[in-house]
CHARMM-style PDB file with segment names, atoms N, HN, CA, C and O in Angstrom:
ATOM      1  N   UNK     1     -78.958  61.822 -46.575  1.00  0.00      PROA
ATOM      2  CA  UNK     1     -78.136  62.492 -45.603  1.00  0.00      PROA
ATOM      3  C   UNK     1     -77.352  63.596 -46.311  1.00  0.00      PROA
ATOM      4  O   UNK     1     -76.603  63.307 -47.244  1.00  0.00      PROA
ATOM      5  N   UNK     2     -77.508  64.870 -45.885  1.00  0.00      PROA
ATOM      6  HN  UNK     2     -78.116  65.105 -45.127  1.00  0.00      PROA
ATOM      7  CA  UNK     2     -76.478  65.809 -46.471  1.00  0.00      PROA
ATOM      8  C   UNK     2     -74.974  66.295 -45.992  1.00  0.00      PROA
ATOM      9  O   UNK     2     -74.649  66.502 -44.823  1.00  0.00      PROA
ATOM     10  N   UNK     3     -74.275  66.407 -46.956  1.00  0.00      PROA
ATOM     11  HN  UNK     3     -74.540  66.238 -47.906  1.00  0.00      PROA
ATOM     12  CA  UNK     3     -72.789  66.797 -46.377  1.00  0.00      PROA
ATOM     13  C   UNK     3     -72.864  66.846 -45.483  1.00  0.00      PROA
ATOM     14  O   UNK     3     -72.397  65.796 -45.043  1.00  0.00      PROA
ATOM     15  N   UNK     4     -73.310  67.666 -44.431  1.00  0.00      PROA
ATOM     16  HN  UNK     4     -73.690  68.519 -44.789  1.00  0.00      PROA
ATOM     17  CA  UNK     4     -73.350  68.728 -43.138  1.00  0.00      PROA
ATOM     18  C   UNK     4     -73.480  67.566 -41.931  1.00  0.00      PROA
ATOM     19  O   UNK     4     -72.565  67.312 -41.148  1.00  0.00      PROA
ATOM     20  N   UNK     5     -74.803  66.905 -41.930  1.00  0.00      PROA
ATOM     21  HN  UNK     5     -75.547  67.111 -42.565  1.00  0.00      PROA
ATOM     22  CA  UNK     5     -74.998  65.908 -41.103  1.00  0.00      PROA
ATOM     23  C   UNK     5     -73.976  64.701 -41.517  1.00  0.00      PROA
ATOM     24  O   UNK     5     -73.663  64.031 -40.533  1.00  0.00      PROA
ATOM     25  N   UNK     6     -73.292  64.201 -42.927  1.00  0.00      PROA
ATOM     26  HN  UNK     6     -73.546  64.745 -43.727  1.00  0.00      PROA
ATOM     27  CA  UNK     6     -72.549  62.993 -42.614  1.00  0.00      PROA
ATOM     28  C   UNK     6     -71.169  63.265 -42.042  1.00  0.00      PROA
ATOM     29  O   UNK     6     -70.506  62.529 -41.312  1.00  0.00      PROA
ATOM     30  N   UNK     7     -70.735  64.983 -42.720  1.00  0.00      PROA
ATOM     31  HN  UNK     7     -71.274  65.581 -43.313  1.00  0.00      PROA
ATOM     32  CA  UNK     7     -69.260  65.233 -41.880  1.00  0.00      PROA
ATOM     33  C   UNK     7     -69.556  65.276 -40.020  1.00  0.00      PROA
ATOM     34  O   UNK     7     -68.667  64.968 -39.226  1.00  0.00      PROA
ATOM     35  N   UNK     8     -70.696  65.633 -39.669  1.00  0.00      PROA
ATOM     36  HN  UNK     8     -71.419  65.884 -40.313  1.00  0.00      PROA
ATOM     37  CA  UNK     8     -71.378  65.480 -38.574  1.00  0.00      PROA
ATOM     38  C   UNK     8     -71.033  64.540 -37.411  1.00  0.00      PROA
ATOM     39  O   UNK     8     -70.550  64.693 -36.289  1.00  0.00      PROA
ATOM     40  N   UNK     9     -71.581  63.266 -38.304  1.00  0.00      PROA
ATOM     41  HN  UNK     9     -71.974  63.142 -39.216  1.00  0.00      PROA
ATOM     42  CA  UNK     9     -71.798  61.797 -37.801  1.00  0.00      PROA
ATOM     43  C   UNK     9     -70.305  61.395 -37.762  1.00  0.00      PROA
ATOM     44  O   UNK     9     -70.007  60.681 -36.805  1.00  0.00      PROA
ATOM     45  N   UNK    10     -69.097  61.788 -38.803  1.00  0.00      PROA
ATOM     46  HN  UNK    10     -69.339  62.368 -39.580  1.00  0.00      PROA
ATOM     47  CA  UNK    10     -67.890  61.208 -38.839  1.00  0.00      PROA
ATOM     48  C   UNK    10     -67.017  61.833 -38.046  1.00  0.00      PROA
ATOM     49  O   UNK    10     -66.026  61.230 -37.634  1.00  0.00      PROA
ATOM     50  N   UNK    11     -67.306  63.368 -37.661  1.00  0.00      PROA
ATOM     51  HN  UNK    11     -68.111  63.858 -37.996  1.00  0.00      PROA
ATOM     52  CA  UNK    11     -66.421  64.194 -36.280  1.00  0.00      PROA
ATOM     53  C   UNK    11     -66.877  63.436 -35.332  1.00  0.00      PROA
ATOM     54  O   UNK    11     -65.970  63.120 -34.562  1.00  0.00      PROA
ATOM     55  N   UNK    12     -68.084  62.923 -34.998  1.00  0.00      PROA
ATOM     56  HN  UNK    12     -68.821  63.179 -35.624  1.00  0.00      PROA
ATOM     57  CA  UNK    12     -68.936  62.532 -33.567  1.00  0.00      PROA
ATOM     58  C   UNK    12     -67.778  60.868 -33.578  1.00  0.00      PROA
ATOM     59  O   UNK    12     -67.074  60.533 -32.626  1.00  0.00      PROA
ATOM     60  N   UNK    13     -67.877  60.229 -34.684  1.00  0.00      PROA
ATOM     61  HN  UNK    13     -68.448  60.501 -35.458  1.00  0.00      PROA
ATOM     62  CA  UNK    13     -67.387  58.881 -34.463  1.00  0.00      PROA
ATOM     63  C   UNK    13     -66.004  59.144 -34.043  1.00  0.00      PROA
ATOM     64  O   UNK    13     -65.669  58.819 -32.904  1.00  0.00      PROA
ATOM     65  N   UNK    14     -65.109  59.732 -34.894  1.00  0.00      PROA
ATOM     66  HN  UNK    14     -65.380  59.995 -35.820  1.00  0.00      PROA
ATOM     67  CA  UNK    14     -63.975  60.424 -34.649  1.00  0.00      PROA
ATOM     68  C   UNK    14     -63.356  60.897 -33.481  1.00  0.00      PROA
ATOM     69  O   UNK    14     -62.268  60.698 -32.941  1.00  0.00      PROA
ATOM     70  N   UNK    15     -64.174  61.458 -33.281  1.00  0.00      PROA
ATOM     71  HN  UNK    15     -65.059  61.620 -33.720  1.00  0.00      PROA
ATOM     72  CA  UNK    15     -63.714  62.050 -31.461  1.00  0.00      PROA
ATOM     73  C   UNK    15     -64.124  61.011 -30.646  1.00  0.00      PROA
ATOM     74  O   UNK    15     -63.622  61.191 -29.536  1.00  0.00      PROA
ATOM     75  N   UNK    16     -64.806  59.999 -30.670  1.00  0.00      PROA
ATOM     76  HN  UNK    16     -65.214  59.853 -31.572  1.00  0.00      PROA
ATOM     77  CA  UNK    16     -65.028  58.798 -29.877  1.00  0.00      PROA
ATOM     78  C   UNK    16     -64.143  57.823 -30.069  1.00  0.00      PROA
ATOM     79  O   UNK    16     -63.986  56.957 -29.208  1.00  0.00      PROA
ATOM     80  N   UNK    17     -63.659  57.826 -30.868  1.00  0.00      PROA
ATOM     81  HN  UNK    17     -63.786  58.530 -31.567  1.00  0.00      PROA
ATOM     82  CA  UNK    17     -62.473  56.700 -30.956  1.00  0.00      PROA
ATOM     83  C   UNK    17     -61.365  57.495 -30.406  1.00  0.00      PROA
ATOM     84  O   UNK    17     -60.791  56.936 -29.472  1.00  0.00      PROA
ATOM     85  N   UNK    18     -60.763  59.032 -30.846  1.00  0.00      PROA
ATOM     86  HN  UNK    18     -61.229  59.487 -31.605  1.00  0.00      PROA
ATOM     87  CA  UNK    18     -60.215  59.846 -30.276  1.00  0.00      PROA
ATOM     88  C   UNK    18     -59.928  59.747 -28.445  1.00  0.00      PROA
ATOM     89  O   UNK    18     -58.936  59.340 -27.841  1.00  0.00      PROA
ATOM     90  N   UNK    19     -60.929  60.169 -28.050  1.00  0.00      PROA
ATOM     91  HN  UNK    19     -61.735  60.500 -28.542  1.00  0.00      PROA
ATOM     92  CA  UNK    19     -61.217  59.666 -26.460  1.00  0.00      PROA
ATOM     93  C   UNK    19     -61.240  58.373 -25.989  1.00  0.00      PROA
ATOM     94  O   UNK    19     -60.829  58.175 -24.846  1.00  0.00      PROA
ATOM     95  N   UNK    20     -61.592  57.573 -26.570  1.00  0.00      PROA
ATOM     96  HN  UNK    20     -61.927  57.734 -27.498  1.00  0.00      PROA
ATOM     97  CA  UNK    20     -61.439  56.115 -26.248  1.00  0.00      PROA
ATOM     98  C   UNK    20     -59.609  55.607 -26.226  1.00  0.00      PROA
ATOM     99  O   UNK    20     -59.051  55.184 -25.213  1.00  0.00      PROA
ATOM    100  N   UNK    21     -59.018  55.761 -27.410  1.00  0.00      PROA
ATOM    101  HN  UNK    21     -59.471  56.104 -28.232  1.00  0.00      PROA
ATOM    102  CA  UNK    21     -57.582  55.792 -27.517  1.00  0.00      PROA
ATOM    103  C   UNK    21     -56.670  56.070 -26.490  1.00  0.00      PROA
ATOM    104  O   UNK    21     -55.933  55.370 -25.796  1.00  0.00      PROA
ATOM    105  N   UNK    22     -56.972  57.602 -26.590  1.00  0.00      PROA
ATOM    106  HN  UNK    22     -57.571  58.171 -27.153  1.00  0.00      PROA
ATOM    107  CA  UNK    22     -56.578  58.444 -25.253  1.00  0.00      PROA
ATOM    108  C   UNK    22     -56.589  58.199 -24.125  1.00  0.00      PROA
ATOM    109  O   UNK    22     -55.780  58.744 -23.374  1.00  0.00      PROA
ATOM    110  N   UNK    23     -57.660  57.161 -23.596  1.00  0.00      PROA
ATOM    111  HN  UNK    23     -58.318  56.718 -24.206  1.00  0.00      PROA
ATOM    112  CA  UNK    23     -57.550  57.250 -22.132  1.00  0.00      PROA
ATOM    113  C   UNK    23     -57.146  55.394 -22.533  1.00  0.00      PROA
ATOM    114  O   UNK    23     -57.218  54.569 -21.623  1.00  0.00      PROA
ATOM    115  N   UNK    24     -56.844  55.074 -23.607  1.00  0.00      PROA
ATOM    116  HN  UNK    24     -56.786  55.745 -24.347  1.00  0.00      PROA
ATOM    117  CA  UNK    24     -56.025  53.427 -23.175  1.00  0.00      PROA
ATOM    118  C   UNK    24     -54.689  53.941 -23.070  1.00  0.00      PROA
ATOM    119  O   UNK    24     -53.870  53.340 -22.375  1.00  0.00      PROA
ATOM    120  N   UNK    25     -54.306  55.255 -23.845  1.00  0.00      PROA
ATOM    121  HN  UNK    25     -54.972  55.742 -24.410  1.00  0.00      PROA
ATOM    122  CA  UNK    25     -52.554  54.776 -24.115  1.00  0.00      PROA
ATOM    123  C   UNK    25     -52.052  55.795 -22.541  1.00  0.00      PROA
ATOM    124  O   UNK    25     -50.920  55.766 -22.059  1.00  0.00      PROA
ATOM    125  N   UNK    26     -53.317  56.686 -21.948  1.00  0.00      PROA
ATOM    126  HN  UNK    26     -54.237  56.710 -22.340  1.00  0.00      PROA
ATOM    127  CA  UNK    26     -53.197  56.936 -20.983  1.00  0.00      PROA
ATOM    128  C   UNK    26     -52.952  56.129 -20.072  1.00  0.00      PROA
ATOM    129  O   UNK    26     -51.869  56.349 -19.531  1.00  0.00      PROA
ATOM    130  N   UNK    27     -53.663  55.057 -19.572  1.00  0.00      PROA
ATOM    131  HN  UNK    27     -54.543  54.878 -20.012  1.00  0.00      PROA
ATOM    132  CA  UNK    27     -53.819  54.262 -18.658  1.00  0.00      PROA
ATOM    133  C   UNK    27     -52.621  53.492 -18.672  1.00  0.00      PROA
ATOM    134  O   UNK    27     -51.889  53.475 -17.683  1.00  0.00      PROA
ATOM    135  N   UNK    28     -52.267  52.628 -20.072  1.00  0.00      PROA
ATOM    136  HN  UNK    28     -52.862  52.642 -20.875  1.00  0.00      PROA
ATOM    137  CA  UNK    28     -50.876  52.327 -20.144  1.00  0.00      PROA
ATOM    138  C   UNK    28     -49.799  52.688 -19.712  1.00  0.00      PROA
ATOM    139  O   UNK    28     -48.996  51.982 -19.103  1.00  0.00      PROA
ATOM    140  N   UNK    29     -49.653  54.217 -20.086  1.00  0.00      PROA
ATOM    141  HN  UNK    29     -50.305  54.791 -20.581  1.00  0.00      PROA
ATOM    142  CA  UNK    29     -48.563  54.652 -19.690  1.00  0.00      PROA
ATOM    143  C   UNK    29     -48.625  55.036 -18.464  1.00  0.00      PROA
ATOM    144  O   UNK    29     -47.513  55.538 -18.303  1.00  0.00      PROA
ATOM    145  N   UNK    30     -49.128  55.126 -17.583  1.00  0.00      PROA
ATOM    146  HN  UNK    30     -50.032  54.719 -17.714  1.00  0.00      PROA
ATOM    147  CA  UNK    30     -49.618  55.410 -16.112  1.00  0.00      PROA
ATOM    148  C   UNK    30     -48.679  53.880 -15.550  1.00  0.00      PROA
ATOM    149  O   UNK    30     -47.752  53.884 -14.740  1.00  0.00      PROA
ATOM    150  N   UNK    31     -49.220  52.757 -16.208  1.00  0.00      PROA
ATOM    151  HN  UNK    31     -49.973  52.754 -16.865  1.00  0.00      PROA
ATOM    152  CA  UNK    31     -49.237  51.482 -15.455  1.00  0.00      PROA
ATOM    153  C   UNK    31     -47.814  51.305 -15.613  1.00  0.00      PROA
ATOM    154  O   UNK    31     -47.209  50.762 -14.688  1.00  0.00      PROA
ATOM    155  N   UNK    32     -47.005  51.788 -16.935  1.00  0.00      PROA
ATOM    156  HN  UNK    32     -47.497  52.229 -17.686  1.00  0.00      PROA
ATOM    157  CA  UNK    32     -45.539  51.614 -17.361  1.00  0.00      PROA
ATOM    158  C   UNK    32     -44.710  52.067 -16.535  1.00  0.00      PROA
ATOM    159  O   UNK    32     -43.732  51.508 -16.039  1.00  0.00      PROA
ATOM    160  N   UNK    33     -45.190  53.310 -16.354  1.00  0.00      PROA
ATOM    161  HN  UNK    33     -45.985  53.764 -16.756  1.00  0.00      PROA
ATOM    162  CA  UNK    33     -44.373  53.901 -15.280  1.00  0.00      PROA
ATOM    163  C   UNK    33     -44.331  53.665 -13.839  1.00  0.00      PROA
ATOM    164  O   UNK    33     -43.362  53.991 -13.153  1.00  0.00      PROA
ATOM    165  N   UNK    34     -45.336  53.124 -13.397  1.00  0.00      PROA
ATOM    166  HN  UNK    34     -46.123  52.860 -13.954  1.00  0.00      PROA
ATOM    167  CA  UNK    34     -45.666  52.603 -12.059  1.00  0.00      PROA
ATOM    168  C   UNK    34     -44.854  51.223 -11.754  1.00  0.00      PROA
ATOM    169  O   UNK    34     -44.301  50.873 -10.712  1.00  0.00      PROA
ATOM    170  N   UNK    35     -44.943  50.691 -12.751  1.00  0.00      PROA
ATOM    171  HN  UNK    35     -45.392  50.975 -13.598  1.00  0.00      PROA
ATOM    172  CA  UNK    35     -43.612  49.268 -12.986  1.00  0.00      PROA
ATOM    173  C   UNK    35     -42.494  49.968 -12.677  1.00  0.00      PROA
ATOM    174  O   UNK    35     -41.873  49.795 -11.628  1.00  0.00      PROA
ATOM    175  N   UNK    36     -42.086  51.023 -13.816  1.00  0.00      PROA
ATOM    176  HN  UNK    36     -42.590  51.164 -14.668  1.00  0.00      PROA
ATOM    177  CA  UNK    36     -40.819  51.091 -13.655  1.00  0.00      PROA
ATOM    178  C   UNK    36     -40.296  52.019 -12.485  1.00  0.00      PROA
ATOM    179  O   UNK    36     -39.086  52.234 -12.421  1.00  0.00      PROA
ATOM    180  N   UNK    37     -40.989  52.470 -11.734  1.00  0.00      PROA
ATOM    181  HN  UNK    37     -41.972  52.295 -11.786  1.00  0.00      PROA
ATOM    182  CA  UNK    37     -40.664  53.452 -10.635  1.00  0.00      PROA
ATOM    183  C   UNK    37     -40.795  52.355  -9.219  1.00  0.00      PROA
ATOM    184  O   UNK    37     -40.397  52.541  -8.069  1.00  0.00      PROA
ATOM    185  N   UNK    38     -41.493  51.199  -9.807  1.00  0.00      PROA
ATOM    186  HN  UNK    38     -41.816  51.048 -10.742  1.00  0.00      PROA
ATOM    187  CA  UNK    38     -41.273  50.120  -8.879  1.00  0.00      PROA
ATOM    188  C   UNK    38     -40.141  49.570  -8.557  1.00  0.00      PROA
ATOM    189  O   UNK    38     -39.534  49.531  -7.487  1.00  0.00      PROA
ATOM    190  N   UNK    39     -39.849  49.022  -9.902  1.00  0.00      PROA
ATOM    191  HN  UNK    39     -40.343  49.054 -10.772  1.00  0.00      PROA
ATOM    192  CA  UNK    39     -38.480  48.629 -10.450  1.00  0.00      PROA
ATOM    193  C   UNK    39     -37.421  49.299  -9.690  1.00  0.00      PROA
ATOM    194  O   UNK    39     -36.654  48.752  -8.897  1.00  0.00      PROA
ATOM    195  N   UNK    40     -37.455  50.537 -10.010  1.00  0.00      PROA
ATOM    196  HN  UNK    40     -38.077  50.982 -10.654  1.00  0.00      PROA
ATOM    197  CA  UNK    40     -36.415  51.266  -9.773  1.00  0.00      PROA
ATOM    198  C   UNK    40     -36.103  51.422  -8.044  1.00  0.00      PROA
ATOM    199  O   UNK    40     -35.054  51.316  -7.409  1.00  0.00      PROA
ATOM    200  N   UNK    41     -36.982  51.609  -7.778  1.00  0.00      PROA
ATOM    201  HN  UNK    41     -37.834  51.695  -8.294  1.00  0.00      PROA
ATOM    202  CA  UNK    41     -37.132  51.575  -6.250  1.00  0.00      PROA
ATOM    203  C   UNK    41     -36.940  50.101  -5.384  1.00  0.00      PROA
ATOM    204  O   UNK    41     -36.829  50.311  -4.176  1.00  0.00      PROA
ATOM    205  N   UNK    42     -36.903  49.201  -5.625  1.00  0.00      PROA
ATOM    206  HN  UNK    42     -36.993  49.031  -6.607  1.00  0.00      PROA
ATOM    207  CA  UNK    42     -36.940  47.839  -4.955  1.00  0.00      PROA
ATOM    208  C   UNK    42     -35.899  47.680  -4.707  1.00  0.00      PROA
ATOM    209  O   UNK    42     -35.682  47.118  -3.634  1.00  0.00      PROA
ATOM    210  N   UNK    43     -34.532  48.157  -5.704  1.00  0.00      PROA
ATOM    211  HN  UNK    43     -34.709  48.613  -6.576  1.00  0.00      PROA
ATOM    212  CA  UNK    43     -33.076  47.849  -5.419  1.00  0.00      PROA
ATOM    213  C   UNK    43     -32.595  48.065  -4.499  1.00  0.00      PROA
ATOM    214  O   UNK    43     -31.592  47.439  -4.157  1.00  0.00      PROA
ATOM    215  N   UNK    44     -33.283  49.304  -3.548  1.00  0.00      PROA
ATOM    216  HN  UNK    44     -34.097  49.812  -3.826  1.00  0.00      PROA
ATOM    217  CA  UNK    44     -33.034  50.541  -2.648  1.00  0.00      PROA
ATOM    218  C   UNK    44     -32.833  49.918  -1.388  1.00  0.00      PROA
ATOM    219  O   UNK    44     -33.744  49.373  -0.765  1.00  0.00      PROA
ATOM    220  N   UNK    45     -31.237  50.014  -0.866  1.00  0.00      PROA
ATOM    221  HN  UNK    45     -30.497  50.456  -1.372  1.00  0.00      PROA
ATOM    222  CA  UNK    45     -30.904  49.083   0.059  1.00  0.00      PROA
ATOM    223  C   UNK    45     -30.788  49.447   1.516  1.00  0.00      PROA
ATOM    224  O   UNK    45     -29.627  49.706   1.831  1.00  0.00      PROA
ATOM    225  N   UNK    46     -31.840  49.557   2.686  1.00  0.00      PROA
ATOM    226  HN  UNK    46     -32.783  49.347   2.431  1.00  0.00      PROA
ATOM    227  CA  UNK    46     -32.002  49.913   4.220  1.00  0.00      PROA
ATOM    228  C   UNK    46     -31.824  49.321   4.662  1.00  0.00      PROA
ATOM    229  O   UNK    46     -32.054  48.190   4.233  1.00  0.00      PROA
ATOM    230  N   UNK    47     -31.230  49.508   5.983  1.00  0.00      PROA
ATOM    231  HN  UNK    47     -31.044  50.427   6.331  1.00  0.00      PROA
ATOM    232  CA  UNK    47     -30.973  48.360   7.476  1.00  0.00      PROA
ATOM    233  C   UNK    47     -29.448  48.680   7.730  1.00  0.00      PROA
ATOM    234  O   UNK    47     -28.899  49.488   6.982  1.00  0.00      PROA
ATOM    235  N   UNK    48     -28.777  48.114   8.698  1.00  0.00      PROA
ATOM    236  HN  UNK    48     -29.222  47.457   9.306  1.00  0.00      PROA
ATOM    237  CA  UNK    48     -27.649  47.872   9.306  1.00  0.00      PROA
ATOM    238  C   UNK    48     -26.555  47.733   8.344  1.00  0.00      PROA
ATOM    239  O   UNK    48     -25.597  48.496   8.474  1.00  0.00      PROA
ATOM    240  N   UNK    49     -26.554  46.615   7.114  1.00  0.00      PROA
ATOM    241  HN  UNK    49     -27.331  45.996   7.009  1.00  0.00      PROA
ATOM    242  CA  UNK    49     -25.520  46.408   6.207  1.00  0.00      PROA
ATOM    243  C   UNK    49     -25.577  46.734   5.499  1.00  0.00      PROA
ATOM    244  O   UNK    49     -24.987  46.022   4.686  1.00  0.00      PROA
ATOM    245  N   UNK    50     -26.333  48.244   4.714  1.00  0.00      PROA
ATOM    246  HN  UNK    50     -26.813  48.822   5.374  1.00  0.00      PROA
ATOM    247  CA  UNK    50     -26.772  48.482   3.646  1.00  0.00      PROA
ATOM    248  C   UNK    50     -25.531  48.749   2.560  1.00  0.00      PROA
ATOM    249  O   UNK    50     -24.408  48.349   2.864  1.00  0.00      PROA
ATOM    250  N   UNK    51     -25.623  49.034   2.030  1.00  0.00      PROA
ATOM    251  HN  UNK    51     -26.536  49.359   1.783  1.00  0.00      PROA
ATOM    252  CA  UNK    51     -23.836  49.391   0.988  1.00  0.00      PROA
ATOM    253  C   UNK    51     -24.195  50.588   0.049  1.00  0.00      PROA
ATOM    254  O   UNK    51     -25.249  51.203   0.206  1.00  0.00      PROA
ATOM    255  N   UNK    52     -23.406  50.868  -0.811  1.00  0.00      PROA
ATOM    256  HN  UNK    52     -22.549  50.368  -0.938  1.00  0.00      PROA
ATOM    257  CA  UNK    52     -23.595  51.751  -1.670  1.00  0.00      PROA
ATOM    258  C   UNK    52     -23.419  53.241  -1.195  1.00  0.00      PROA
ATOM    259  O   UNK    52     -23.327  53.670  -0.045  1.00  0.00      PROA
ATOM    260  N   UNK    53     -23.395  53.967  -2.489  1.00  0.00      PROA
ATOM    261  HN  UNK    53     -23.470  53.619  -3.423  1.00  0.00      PROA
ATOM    262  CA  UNK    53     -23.314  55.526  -2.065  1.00  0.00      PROA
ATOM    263  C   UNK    53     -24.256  56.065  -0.553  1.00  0.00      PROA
ATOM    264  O   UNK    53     -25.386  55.577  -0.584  1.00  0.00      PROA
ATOM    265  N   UNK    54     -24.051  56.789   0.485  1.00  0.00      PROA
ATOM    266  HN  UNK    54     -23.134  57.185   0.509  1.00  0.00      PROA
ATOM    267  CA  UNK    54     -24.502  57.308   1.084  1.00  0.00      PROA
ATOM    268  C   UNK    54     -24.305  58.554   1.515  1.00  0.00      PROA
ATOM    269  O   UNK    54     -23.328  59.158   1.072  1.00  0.00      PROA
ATOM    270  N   UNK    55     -24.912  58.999   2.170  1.00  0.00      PROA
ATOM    271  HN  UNK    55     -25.705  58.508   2.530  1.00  0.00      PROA
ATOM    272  CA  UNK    55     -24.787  60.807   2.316  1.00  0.00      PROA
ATOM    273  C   UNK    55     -23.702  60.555   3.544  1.00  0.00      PROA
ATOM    274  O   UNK    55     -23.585  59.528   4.213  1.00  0.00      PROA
ATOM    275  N   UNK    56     -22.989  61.708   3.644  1.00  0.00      PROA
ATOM    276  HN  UNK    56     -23.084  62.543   3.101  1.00  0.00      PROA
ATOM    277  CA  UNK    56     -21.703  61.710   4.036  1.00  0.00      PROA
ATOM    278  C   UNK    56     -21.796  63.143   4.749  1.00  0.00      PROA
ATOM    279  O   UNK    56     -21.130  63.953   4.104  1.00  0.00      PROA
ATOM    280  N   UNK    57     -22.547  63.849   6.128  1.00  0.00      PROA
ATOM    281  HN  UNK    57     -23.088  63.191   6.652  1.00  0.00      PROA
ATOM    282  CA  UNK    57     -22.524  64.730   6.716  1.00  0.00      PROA
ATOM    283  C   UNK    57     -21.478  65.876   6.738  1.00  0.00      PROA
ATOM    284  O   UNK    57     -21.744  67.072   6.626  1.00  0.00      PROA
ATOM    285  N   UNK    58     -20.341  65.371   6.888  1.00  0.00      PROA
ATOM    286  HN  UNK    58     -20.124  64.399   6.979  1.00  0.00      PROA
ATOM    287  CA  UNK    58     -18.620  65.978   7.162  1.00  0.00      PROA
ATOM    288  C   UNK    58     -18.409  66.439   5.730  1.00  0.00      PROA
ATOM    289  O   UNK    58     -17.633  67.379   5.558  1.00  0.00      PROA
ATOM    290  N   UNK    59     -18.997  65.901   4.706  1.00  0.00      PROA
ATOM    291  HN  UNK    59     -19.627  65.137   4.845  1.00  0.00      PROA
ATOM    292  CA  UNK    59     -17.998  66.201   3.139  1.00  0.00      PROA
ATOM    293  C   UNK    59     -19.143  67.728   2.742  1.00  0.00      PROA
ATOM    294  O   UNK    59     -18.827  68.448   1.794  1.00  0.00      PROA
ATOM    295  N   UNK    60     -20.256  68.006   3.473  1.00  0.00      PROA
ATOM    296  HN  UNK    60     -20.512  67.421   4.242  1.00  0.00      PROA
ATOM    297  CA  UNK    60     -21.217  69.409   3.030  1.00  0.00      PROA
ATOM    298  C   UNK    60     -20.879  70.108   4.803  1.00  0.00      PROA
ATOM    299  O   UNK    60     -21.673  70.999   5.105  1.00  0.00      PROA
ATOM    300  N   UNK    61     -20.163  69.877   5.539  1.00  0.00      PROA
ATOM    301  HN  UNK    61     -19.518  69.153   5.294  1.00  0.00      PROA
ATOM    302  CA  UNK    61     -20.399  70.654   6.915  1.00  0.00      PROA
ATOM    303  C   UNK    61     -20.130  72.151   6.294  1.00  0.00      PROA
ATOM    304  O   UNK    61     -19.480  72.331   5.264  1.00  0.00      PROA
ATOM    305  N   UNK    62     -20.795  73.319   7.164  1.00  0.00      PROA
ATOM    306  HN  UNK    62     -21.323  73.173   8.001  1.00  0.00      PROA
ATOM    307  CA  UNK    62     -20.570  74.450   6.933  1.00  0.00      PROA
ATOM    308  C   UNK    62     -18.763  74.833   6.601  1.00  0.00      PROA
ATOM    309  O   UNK    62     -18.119  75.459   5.759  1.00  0.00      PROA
ATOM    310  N   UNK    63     -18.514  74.079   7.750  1.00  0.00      PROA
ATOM    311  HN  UNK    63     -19.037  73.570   8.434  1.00  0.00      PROA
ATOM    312  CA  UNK    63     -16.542  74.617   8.058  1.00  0.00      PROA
ATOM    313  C   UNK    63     -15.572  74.061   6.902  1.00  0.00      PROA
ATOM    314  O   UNK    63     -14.369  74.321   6.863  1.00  0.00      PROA
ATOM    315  N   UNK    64     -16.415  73.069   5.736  1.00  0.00      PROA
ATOM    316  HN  UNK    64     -17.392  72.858   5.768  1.00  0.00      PROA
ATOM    317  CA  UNK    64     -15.280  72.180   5.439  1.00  0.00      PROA
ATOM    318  C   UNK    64     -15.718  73.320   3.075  1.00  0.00      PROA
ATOM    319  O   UNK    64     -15.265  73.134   1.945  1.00  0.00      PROA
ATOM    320  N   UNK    65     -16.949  74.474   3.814  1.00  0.00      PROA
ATOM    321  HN  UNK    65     -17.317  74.625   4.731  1.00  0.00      PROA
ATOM    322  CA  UNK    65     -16.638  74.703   2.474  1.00  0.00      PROA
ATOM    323  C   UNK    65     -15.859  76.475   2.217  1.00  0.00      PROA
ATOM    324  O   UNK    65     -15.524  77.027   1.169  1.00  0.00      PROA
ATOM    325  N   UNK    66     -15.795  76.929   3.566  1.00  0.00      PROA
ATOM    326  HN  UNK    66     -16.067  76.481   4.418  1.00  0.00      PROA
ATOM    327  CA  UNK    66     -14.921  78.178   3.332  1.00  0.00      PROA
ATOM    328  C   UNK    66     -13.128  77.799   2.894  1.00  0.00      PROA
ATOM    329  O   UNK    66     -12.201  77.636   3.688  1.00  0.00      PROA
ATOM    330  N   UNK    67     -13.094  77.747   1.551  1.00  0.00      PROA
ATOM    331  HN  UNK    67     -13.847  77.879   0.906  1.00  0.00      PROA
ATOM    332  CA  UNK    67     -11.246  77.388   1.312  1.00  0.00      PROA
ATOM    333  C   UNK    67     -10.612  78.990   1.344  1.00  0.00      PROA
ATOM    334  O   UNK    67      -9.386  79.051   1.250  1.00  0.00      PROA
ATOM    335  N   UNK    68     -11.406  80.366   1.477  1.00  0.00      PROA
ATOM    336  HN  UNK    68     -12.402  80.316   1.553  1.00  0.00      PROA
ATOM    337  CA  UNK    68     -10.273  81.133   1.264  1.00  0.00      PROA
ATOM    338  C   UNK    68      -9.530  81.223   2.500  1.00  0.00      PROA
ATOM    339  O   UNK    68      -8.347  81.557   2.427  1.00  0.00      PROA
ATOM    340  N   UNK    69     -10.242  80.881   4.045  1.00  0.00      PROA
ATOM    341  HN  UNK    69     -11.203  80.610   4.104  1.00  0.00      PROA
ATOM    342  CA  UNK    69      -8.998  81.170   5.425  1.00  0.00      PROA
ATOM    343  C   UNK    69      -8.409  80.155   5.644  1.00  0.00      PROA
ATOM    344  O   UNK    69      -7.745  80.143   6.680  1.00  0.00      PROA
ATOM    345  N   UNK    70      -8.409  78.895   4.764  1.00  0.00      PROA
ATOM    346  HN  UNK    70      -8.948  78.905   3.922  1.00  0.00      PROA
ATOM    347  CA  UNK    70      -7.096  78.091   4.974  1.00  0.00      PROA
ATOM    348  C   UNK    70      -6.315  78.149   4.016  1.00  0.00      PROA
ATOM    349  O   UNK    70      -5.496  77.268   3.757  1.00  0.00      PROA
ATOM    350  N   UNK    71      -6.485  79.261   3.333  1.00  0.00      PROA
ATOM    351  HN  UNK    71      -7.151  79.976   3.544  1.00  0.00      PROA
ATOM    352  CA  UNK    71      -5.215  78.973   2.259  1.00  0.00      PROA
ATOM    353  C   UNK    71      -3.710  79.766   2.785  1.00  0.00      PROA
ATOM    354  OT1 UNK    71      -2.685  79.655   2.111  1.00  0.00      PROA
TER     355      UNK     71
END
């Protein structure tokens, strides 16, 4: 086998383990984040008694952000 063909054979193996790697730590991290965006989302509290921060209409109304004609 000469140089040419064994550096050859070791780019070809190389980039196959390369690509193989790649699409595990891909897939992983796909699945990590899908947990944690799960996670994150489940806490998320709807219905009638819900609690926590909520949007507050009156505190962004157009009228409540001109301060120079009430001063």
């Amino acid at each position: 086998m000469t140089p040419r063909e064994a550096a050859q054979a070791e780019a070809e193996k190389t980039f196959e383990l390369f690509t193989v790697w790649s699409k595990r730590v891909t897939i992983y991290a796909i699945i990590f984040l899908m947990i944690v965006v799960f996670g994150c989302n489940s806490g998320v509290e709807v219905g009638q008694n819900k609690t926590g921060s909520q949007y507050n209409g009156e505190a962004y109304s157009p009228m409540n952000l001109n301060t120079k004609d009430t001063r």
